[in-house]
PyMOL Python script that loads the backbone (N, CA, C, O; Angstrom):
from pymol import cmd

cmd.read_pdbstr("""\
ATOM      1  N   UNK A   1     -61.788  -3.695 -18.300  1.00  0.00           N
ATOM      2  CA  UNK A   1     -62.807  -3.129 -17.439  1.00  0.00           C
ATOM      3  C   UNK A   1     -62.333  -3.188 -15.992  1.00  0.00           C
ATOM      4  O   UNK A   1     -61.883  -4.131 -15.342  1.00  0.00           O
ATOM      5  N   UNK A   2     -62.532  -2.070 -15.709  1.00  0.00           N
ATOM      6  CA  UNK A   2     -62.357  -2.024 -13.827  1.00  0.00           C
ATOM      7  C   UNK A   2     -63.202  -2.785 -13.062  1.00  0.00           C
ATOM      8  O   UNK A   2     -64.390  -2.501 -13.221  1.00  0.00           O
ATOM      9  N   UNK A   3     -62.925  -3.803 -12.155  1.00  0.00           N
ATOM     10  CA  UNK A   3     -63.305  -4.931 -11.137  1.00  0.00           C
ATOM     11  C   UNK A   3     -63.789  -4.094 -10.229  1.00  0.00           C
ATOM     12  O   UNK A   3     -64.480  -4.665  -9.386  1.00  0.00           O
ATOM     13  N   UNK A   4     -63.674  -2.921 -10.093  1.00  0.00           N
ATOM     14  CA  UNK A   4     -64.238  -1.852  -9.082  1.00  0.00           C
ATOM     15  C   UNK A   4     -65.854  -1.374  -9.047  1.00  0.00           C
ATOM     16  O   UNK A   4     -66.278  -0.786  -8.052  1.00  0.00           O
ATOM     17  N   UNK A   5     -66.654  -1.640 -10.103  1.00  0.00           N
ATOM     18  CA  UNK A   5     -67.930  -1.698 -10.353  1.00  0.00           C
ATOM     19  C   UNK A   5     -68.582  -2.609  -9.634  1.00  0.00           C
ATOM     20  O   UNK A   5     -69.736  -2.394  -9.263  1.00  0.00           O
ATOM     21  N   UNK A   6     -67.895  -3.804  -9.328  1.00  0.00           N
ATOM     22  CA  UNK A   6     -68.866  -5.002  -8.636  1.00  0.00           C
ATOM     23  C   UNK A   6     -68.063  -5.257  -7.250  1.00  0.00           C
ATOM     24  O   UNK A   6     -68.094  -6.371  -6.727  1.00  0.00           O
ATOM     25  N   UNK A   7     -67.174  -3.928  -6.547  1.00  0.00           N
ATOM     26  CA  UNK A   7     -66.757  -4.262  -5.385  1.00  0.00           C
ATOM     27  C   UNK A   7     -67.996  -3.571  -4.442  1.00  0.00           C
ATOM     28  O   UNK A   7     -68.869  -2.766  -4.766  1.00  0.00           O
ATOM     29  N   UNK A   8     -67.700  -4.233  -3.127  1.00  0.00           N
ATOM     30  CA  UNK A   8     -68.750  -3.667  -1.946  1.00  0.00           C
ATOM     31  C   UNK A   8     -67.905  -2.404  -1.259  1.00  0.00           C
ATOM     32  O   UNK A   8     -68.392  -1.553  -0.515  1.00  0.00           O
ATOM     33  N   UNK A   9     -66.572  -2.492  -1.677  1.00  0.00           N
ATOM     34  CA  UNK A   9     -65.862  -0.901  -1.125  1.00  0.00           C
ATOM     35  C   UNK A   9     -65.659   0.232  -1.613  1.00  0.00           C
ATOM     36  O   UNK A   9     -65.122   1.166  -1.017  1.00  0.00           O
ATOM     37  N   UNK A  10     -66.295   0.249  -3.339  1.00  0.00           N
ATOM     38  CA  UNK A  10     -65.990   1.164  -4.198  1.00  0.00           C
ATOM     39  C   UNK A  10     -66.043   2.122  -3.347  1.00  0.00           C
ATOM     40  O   UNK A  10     -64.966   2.328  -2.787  1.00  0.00           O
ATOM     41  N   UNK A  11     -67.107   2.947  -2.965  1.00  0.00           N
ATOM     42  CA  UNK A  11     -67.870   4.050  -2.584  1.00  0.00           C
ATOM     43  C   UNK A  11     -66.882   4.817  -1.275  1.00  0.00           C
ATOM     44  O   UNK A  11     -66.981   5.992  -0.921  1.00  0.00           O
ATOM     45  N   UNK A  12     -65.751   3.578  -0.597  1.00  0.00           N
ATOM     46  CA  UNK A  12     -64.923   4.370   0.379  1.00  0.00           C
ATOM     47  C   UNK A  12     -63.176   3.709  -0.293  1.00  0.00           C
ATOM     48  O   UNK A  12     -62.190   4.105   0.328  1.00  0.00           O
ATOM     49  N   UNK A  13     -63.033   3.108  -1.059  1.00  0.00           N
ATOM     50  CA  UNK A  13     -61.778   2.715  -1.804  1.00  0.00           C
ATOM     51  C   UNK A  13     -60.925   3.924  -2.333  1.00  0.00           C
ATOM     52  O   UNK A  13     -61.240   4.596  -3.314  1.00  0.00           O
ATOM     53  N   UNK A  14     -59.691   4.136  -1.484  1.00  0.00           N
ATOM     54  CA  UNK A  14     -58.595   5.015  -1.805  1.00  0.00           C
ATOM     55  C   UNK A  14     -58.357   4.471  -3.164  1.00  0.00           C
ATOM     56  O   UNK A  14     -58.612   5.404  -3.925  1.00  0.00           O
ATOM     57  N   UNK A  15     -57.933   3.248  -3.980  1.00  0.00           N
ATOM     58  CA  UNK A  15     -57.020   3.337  -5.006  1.00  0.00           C
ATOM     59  C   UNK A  15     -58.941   3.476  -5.902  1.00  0.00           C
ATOM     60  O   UNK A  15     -58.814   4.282  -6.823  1.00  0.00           O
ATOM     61  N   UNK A  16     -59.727   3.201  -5.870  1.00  0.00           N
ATOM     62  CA  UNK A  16     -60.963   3.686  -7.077  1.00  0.00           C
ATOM     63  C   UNK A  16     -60.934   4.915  -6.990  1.00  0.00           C
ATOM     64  O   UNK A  16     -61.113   5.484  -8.067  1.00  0.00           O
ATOM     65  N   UNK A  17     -60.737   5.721  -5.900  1.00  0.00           N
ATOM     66  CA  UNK A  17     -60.855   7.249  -5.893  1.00  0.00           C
ATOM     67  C   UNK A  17     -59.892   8.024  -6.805  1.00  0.00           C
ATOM     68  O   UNK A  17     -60.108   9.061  -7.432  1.00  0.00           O
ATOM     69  N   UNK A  18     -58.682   7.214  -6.726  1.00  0.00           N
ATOM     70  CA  UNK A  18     -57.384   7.270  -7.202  1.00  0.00           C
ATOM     71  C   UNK A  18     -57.836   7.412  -9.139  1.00  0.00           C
ATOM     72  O   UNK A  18     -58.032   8.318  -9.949  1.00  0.00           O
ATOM     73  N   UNK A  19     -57.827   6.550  -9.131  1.00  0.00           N
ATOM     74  CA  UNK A  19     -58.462   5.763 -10.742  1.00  0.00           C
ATOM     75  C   UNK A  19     -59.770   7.193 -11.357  1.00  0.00           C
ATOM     76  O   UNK A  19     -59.742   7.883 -12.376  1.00  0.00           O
ATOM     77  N   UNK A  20     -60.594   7.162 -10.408  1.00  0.00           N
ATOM     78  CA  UNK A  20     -61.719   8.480 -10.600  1.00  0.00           C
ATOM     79  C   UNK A  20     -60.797   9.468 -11.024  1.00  0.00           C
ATOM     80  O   UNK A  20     -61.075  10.172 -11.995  1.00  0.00           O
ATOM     81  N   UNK A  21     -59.803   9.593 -10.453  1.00  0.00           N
ATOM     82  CA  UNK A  21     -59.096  11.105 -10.533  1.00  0.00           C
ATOM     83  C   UNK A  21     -58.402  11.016 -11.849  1.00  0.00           C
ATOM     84  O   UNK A  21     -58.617  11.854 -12.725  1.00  0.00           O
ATOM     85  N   UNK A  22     -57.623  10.081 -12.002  1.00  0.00           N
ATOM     86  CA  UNK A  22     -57.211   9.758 -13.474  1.00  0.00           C
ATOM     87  C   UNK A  22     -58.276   9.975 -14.461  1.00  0.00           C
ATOM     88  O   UNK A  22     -58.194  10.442 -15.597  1.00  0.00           O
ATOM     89  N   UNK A  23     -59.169   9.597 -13.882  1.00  0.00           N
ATOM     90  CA  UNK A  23     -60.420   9.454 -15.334  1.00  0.00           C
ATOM     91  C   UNK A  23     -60.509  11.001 -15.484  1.00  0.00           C
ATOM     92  O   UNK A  23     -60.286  11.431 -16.616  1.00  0.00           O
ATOM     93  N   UNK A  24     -60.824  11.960 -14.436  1.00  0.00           N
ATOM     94  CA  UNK A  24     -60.928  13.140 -13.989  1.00  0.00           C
ATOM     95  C   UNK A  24     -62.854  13.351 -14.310  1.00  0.00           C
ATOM     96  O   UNK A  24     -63.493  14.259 -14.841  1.00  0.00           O
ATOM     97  N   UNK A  25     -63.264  12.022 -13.685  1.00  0.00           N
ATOM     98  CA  UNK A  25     -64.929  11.765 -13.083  1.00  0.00           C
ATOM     99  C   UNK A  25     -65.181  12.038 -11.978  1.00  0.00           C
ATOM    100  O   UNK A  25     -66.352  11.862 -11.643  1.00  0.00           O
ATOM    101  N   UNK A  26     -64.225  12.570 -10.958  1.00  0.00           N
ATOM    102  CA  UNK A  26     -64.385  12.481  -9.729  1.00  0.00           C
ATOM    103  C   UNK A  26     -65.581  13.365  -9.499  1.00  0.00           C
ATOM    104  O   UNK A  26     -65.764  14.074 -10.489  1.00  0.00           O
ATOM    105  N   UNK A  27     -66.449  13.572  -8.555  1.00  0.00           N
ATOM    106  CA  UNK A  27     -67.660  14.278  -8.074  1.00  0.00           C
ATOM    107  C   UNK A  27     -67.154  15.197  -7.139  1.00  0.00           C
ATOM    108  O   UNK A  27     -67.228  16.417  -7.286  1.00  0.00           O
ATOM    109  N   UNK A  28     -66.633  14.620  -6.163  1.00  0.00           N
ATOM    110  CA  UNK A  28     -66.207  15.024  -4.828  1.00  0.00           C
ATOM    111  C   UNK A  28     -64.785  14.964  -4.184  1.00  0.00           C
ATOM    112  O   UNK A  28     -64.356  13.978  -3.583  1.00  0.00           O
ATOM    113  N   UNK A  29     -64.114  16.114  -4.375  1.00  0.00           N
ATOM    114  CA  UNK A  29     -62.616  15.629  -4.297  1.00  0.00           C
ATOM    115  C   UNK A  29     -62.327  15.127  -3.157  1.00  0.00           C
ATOM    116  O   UNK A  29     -61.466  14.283  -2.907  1.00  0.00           O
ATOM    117  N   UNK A  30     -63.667  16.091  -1.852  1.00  0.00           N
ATOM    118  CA  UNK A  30     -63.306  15.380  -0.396  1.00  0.00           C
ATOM    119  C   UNK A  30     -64.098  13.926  -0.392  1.00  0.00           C
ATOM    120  O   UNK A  30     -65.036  13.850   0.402  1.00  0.00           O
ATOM    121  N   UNK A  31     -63.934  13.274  -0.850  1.00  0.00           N
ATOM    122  CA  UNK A  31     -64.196  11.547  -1.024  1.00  0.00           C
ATOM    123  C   UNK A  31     -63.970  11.433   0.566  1.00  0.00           C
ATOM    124  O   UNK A  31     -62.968  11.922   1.088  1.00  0.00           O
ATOM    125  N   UNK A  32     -64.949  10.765   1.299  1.00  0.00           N
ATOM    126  CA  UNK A  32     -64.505   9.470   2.341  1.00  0.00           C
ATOM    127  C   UNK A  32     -63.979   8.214   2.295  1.00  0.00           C
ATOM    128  O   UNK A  32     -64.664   7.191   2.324  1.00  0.00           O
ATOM    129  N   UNK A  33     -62.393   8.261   2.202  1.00  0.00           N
ATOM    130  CA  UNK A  33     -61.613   7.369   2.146  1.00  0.00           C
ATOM    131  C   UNK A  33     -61.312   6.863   3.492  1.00  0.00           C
ATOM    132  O   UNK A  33     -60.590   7.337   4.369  1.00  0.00           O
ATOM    133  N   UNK A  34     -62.042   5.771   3.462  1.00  0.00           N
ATOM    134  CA  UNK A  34     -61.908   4.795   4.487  1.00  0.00           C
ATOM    135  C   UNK A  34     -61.341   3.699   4.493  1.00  0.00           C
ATOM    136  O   UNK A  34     -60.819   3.264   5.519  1.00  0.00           O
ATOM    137  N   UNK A  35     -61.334   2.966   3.211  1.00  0.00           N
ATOM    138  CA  UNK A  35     -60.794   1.806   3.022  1.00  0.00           C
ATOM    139  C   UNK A  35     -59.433   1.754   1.838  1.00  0.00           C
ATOM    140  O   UNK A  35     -59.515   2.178   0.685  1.00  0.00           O
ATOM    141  N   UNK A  36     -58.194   1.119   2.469  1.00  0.00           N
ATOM    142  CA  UNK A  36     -57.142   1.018   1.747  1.00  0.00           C
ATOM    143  C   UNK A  36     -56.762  -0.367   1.345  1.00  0.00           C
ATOM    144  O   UNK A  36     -56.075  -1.049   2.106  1.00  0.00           O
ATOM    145  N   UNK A  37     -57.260  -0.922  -0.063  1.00  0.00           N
ATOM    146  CA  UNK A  37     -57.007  -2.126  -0.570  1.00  0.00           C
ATOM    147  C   UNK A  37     -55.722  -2.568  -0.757  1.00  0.00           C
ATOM    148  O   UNK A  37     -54.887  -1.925  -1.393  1.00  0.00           O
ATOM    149  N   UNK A  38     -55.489  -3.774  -0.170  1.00  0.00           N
ATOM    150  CA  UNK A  38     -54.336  -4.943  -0.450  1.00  0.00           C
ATOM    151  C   UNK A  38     -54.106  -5.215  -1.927  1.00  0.00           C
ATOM    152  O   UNK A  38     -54.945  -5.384  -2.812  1.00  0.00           O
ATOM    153  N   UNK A  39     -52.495  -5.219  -2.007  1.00  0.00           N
ATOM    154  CA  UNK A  39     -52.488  -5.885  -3.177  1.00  0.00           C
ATOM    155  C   UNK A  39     -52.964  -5.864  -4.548  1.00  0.00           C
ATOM    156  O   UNK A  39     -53.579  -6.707  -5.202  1.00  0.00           O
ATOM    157  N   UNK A  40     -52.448  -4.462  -4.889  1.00  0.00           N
ATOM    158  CA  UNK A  40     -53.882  -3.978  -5.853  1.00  0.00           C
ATOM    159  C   UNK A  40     -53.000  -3.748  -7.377  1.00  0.00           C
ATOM    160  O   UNK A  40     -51.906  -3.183  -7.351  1.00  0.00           O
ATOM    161  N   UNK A  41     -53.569  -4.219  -8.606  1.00  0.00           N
ATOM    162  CA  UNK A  41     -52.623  -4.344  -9.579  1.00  0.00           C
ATOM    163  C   UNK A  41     -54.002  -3.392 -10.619  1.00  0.00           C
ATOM    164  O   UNK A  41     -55.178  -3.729 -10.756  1.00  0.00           O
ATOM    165  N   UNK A  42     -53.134  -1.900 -11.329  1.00  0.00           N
ATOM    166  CA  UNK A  42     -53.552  -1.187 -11.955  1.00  0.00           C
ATOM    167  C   UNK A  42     -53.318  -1.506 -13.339  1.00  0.00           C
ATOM    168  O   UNK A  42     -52.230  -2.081 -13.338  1.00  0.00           O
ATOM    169  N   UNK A  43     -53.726  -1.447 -14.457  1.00  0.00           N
ATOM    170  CA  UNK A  43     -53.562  -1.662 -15.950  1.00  0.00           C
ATOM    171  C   UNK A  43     -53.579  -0.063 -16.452  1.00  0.00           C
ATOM    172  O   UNK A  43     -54.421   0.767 -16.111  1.00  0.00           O
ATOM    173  N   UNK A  44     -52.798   0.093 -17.068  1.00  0.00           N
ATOM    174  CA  UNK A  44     -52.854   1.655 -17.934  1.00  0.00           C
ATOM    175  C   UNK A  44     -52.699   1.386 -19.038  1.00  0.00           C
ATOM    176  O   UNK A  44     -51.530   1.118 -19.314  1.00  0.00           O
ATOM    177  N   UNK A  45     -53.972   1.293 -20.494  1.00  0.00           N
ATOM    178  CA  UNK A  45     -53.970   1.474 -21.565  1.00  0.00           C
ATOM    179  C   UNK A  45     -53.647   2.784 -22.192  1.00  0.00           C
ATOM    180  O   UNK A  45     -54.271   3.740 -21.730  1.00  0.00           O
ATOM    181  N   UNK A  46     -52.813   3.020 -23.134  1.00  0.00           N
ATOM    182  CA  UNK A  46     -52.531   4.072 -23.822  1.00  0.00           C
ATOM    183  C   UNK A  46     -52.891   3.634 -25.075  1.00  0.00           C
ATOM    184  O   UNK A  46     -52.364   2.764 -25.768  1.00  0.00           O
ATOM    185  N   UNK A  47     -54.053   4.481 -25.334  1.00  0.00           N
ATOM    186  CA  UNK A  47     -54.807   4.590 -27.209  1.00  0.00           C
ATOM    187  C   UNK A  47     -53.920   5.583 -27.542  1.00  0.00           C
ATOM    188  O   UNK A  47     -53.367   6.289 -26.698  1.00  0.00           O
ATOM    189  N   UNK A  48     -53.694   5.710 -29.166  1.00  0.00           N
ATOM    190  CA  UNK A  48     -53.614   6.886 -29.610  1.00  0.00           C
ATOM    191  C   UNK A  48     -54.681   6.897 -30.737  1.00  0.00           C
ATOM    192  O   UNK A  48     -54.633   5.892 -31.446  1.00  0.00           O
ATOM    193  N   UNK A  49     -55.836   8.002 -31.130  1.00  0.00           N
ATOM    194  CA  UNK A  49     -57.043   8.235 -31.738  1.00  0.00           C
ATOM    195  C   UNK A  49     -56.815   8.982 -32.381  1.00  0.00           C
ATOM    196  O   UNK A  49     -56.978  10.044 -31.781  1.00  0.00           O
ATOM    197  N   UNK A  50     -56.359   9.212 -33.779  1.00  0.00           N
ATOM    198  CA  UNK A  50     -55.556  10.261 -35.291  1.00  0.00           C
ATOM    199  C   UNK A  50     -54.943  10.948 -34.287  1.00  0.00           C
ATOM    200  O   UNK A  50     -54.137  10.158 -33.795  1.00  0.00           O
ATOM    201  N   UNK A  51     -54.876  12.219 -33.593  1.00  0.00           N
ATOM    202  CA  UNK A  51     -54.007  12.780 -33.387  1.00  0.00           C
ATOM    203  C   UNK A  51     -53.939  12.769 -31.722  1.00  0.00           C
ATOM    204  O   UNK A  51     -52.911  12.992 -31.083  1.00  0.00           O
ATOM    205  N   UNK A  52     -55.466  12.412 -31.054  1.00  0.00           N
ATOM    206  CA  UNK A  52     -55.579  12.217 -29.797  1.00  0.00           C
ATOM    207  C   UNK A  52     -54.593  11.245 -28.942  1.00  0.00           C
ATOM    208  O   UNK A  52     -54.160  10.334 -29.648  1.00  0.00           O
ATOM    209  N   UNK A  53     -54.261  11.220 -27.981  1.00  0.00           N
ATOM    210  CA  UNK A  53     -53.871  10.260 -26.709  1.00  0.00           C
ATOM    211  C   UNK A  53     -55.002   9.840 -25.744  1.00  0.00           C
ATOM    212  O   UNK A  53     -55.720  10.742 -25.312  1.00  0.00           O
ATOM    213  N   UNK A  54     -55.235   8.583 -25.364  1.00  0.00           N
ATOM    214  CA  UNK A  54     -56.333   8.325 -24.553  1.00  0.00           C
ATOM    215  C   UNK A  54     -55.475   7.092 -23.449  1.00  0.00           C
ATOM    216  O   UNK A  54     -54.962   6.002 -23.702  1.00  0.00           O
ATOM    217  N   UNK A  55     -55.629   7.890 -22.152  1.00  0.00           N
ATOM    218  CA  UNK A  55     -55.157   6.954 -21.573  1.00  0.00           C
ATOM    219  C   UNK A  55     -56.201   6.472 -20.230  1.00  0.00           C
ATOM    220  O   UNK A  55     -56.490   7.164 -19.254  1.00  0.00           O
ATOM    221  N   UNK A  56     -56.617   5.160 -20.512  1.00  0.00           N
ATOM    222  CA  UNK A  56     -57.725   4.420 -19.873  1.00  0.00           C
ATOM    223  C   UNK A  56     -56.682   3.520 -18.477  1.00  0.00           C
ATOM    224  O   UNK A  56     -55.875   2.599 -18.599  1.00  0.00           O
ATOM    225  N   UNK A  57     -57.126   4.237 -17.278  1.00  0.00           N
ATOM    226  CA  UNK A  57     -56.853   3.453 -15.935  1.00  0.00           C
ATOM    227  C   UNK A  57     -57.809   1.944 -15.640  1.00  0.00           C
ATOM    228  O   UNK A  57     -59.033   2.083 -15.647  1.00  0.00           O
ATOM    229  N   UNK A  58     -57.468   1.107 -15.490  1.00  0.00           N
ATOM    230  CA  UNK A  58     -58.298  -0.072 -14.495  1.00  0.00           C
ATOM    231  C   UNK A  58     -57.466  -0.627 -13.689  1.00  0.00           C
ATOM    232  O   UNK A  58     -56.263  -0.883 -13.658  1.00  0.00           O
ATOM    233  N   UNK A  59     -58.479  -0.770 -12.971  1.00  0.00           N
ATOM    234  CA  UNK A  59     -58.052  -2.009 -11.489  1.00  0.00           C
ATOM    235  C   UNK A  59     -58.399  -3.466 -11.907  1.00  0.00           C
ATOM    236  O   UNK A  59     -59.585  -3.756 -12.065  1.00  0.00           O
ATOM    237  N   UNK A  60     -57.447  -4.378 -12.090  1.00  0.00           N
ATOM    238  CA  UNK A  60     -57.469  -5.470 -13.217  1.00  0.00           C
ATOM    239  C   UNK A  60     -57.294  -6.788 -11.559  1.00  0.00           C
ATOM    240  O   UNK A  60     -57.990  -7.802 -11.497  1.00  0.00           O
ATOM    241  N   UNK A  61     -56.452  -6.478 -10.657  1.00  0.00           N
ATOM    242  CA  UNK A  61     -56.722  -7.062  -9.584  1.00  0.00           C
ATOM    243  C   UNK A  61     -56.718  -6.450  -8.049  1.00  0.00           C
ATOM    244  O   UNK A  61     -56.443  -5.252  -7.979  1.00  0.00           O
ATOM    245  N   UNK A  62     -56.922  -6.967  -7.125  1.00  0.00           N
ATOM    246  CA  UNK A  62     -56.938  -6.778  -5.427  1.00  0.00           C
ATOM    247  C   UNK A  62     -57.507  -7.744  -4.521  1.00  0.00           C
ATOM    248  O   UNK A  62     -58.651  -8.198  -4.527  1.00  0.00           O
ATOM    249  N   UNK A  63     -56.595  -7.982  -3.779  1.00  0.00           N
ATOM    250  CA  UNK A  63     -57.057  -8.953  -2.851  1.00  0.00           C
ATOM    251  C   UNK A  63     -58.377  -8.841  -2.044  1.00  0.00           C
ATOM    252  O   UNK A  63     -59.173  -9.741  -1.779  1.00  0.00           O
ATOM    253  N   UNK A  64     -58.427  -7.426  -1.689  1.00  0.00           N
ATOM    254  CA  UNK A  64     -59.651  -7.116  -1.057  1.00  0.00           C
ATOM    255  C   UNK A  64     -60.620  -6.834  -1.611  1.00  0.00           C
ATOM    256  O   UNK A  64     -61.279  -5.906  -1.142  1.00  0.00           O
ATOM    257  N   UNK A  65     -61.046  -7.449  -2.702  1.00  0.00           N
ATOM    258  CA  UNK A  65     -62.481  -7.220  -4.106  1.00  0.00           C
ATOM    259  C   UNK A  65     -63.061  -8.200  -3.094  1.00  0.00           C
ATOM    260  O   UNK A  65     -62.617  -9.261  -2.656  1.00  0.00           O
ATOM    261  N   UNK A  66     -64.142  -7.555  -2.864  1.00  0.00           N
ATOM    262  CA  UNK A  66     -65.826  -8.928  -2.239  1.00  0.00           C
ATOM    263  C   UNK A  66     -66.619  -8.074  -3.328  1.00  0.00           C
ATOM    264  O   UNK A  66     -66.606  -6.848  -3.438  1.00  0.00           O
ATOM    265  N   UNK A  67     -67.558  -9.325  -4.384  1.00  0.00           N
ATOM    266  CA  UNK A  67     -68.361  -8.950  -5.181  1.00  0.00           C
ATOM    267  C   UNK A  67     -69.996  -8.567  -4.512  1.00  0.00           C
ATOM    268  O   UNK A  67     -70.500  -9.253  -3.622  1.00  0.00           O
ATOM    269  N   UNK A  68     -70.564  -7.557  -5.026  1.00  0.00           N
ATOM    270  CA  UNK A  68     -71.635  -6.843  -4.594  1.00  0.00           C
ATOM    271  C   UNK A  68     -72.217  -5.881  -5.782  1.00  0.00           C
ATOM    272  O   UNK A  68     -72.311  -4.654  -5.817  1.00  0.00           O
ATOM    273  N   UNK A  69     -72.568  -6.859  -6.724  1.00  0.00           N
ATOM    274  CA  UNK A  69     -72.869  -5.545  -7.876  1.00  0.00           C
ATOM    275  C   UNK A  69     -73.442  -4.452  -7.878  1.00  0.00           C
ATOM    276  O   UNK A  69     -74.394  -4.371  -7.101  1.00  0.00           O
ATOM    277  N   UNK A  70     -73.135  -3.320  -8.650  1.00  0.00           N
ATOM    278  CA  UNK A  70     -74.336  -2.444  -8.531  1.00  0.00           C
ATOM    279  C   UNK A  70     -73.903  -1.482  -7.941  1.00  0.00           C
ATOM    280  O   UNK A  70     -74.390  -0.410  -8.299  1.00  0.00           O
ATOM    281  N   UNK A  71     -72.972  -1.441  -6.959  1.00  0.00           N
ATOM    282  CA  UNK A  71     -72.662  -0.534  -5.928  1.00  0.00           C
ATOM    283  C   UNK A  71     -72.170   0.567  -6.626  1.00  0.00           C
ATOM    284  O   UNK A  71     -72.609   1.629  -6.185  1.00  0.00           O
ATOM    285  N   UNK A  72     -71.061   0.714  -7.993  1.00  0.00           N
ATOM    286  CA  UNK A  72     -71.145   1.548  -8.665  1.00  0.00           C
ATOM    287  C   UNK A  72     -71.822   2.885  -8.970  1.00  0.00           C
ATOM    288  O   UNK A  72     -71.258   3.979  -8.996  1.00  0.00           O
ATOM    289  N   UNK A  73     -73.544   2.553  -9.272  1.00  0.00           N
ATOM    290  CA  UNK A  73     -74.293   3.193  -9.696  1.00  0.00           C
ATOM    291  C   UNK A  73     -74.243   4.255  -8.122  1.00  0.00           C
ATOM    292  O   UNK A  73     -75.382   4.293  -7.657  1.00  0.00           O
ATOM    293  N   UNK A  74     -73.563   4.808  -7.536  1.00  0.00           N
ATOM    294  CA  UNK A  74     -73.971   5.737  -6.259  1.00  0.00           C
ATOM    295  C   UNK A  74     -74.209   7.335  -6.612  1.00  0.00           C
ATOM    296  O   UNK A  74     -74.520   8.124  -5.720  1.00  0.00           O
TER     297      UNK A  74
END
""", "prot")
cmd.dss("prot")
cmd.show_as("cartoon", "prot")
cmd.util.cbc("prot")
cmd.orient("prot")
């Protein structure tokens, strides 16, 4: 699971915007990217589903995570 759900920067975070785009959830491609996180370690799961490929992005660490749940839901 992405640590990006319970950050207080999701909503202006270059590498979550990043991750959105992978998912290809993004809303708004012109995102206000304001904030560029330290130190940031991505996980890339690759499923394969009978004949499908599924490849799931998370943000597994970053120095600059301050917890603030909820913020997600925007």
């Amino acid at each position: 699971m992405c640590i990006c759900v319970n950050c207080r920067h999701i909503q202006q975070c270059q590498t979550y915007i990043f991750i959105e785009k992978q998912h290809k959830n993004i809303n708004d491609i012109n995102k206000n990217i304001k904030f560029i996180p330290n130190n940031t370690l991505i996980q890339i799961n690759i499923l394969k589903k009978n004949t499908h490929i599924v490849i799931d992005w998370d943000l597994i660490e970053c120095s600059s995570f301050i917890e603030k749940p909820g913020l997600w839901y925007y």
